[in-house]
C-alpha positions in Angstrom: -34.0 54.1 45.1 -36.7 54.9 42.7 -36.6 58.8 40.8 -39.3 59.8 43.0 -37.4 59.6 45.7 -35.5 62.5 44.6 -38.6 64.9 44.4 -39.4 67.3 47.5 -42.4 66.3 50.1 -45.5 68.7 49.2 -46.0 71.6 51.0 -48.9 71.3 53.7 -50.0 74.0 56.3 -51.4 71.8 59.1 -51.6 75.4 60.9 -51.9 78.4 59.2 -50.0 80.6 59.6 -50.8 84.3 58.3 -48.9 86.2 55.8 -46.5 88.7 56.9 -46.5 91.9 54.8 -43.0 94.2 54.9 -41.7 97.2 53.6 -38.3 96.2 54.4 -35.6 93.6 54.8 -32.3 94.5 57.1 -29.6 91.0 56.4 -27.7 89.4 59.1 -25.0 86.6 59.0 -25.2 85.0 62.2 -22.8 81.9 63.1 -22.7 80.8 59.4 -26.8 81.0 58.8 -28.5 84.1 57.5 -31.4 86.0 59.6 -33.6 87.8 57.8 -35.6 90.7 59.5 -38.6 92.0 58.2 -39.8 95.8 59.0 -42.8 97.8 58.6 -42.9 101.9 59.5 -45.0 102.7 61.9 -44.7 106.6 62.7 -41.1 107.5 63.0 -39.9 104.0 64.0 -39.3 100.7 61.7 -41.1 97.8 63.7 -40.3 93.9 63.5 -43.0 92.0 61.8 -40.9 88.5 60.9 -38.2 87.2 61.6 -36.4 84.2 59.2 -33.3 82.0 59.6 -31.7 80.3 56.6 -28.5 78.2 56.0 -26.3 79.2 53.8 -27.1 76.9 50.9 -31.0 77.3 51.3 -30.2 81.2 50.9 -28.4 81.2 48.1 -31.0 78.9 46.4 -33.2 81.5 47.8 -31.3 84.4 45.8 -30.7 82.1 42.8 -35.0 81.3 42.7 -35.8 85.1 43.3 -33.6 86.3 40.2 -35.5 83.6 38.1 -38.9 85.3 39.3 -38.0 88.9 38.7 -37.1 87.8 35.5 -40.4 86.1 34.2 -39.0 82.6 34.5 -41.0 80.0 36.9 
């Protein structure tokens, strides 16, 4: 096993796939995995724009990368 085996694949978008824009996130724990729900307000209603699925370790590497970001650190 060579050190680049370690590294992550790149990131490719064979398909794209179009942004989805929210003004809200409602959390569910679901069978062990974490389902994020994301919401826009349209009138007097909260609609579903995206819907995401994580397990529990990707989520928490999730929470752990977005407190670096807030911060300033890459």
């Amino acid at each position: 096993m060579t050190p680049d085996d370690d590294k992550d694949p790149p990131l490719t978008e064979p398909i794209v796939i179009s942004d989805a824009f929210v003004e809200g996130i409602d959390i569910e724990r679901i069978d062990g995995d974490v389902r994020l729900i994301g919401w826009v307000t349209h009138a007097e209603e909260h609609r579903i724009v995206a819907r995401l699925v994580l397990p529990d370790s990707v989520c928490r590497a999730l929470v752990r990368d977005l407190r670096k970001a807030l911060s300033g650190g890459h």
